[in-house]
N, C-alpha and C positions, 0 to 999 in steps of 0.2 A: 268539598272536603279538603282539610287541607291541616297543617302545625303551623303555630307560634311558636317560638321561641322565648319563652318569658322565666324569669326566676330559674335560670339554668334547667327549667324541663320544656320537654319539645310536648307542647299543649294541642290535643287532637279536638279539632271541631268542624261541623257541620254545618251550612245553610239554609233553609226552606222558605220558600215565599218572600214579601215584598212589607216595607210600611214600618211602622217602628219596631224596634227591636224586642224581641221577649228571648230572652237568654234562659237554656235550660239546663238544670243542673240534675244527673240522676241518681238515684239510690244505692250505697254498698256493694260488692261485687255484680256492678253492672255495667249498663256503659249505655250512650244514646239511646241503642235501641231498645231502651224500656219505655220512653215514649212513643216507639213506634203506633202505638194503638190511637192515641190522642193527637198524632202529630198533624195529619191532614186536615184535621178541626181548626189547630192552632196557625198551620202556616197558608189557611186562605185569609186569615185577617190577619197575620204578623209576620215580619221576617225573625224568624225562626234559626238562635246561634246556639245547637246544644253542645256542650262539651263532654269532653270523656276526662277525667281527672285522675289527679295522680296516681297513676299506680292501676289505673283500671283500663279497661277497654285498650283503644289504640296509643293508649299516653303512657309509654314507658315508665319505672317506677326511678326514681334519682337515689340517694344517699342522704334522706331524710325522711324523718319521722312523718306520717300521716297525723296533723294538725289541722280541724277545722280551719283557723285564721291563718295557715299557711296557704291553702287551698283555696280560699276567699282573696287571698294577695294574688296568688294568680289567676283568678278568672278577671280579679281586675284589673289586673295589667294584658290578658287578652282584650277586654273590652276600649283599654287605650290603644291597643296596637289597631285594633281595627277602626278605632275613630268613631265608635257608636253613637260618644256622648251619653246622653241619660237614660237607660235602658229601662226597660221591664223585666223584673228578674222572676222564674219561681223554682224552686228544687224542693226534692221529695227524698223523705226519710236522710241517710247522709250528706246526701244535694240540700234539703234544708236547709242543717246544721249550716253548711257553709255558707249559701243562699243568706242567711240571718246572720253570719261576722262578715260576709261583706257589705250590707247592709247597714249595720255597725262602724266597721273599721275605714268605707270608702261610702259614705253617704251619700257625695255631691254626684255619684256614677249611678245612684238608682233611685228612679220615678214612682215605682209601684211594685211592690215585694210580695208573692203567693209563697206561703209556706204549708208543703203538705206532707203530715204524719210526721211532724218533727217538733220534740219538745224545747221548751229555751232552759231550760236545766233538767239532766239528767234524769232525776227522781222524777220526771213525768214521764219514765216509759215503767208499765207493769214491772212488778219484782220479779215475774218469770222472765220476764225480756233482759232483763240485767242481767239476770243467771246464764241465761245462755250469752250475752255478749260477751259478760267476763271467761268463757270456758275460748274463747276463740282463740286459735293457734293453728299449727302446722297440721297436729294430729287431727282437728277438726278439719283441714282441707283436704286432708286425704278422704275422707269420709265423702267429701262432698262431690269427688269427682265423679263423673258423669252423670252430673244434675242440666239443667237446662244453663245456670251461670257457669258454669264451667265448661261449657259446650261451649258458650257463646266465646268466654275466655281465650279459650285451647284456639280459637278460631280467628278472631282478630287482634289477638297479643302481640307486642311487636318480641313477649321473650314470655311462650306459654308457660315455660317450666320455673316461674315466677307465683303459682297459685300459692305453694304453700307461703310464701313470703310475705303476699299480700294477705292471707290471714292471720299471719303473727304481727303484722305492722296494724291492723286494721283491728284485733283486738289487746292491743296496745292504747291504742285512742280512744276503743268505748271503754275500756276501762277507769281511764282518767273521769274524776268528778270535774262538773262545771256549774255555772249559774248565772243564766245572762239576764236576771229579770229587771237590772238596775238599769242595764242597756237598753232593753227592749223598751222599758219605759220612756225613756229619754229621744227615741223614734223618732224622723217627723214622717217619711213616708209613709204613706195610707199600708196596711199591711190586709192582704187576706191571709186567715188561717181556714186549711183545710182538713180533715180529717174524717174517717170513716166510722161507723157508727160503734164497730167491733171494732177498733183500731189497737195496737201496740201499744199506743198514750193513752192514757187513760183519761176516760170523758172529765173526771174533774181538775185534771191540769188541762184541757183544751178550754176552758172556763177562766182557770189561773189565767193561761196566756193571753188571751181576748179581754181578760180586765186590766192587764198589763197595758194594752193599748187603747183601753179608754171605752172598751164594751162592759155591754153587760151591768152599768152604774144604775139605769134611770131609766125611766119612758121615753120613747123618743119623740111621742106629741104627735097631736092628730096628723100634725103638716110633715113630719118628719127630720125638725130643725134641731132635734135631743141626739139623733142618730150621730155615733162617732164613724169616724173619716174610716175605719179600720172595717172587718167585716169576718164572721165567723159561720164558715160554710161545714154543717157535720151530712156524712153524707150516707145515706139508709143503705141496708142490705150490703154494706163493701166491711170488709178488712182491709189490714195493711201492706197486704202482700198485690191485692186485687186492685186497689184504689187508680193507681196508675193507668189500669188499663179500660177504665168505665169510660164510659160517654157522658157518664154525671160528671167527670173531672173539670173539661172545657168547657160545660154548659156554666157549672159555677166560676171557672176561674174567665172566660170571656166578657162577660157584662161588670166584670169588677174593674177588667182592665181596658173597658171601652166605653164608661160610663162615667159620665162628670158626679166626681165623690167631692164632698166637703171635706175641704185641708183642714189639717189640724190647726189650731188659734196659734 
């Protein structure tokens, strides 16, 4: 456990296990330990670097706006300070977003990209789910204390009395529209998309995004030589609050990222 120092915030990250890299990025007021359920699956076949991001967990908030592509600039300059090289990356719900502009904005830094319960433009999360991300503010934080995130919060904050701050900057950002679907095309990294059955996104942008990357065109033929490099895991009985913490997470996201895929032409 330990900080970087990168893009003037001191970047809070953890270690687990040995072998190539799979860097994890976590969901909205949370912080590492939202993988804790998944993590010992993940760090007996990888070394395991998750972070805590701006403004969340142990990673102090600085004097800037919560920006997926700022957020993706600094985990990629963690990833240079540590000397990773070509990593495996995968982030879940706001770890996504980011997960997918580093992806995007520092290419040559990632081998194999898992994206779970995260849309590549906006308009693929339910309209209730927008309704409630656009009400996010102070007043909704106060509401939220002493929930289990804010317990976690109050507890390894380097400045607890930061919650309500972090829900005004935090729905600042889902508010903003975006639409990465020209980007996402443009990919060469094999991508998994994950998602749960009940999920936030809604099953027909989790379709969008997987033909974005070249699923879902055609048959992929007896031998399997149709099959695109990319791979789209929906996963039964989970939502989006739960997904993180199944044992179907690492079953689907291990053989994707330990299994020889066909690179894109």
């Amino acid at each position: 456990m330990s900080y970087a120092d990168v893009n003037g915030l001191s970047l809070w990250y953890e270690v687990h296990g040995s072998g190539r890299p799979l860097v994890l990025l976590h969901g909205g007021f949370g912080a590492a330990e939202m993988f804790a359920p998944v993590l010992p699956a993940l760090a007996e076949r990888r070394r395991v670097v998750a972070v805590d991001l701006q403004g969340h967990g142990r990673t102090a908030d600085i004097d800037r706006p919560l920006r997926y592509e700022s957020m993706a600039d600094d985990v990629a300059a963690l990833i240079r300070h540590l000397d990773l090289g070509e990593v495996d990356l995968m982030g879940y719900s706001l770890g996504g977003g980011v997960a997918l502009r580093l992806a995007i904005q520092h290419s040559a830094l990632v081998r194999r990209l898992v994206v779970v319960s995260a849309p590549c433009r906006r308009q693929g999360w339910y309209p209730e789910v927008l309704a409630a991300m656009a009400a996010h503010d102070e007043q909704v934080a106060e509401r939220m204390r002493g929930t289990p995130p804010h317990e976690l919060y109050a507890r390894i904050a380097p400045h607890p009395e930061d919650w309500p701050a972090l829900w005004a900057k935090s729905g600042d950002l889902l508010r903003r529209d975006y639409d990465w679907s020209a980007e996402v095309a443009a990919l060469a990294a094999p991508v998994l998309l994950v998602f749960a059955d009940a999920d936030s996104v809604s099953t027909a942008h989790a379709a969008e995004f997987f033909g974005l990357l070249g699923g879902g065109r055609r048959d992929a033929g007896w031998d399997g030589t149709g099959r695109p490099a990319s791979r789209l895991a929906v996963l039964p009985g989970l939502t989006h609050y739960d997904i993180v913490r199944s044992a179907a997470l690492p079953a689907a996201v291990l053989p994707f990222l330990t299994t020889q895929v066909r690179e894109p032409a």
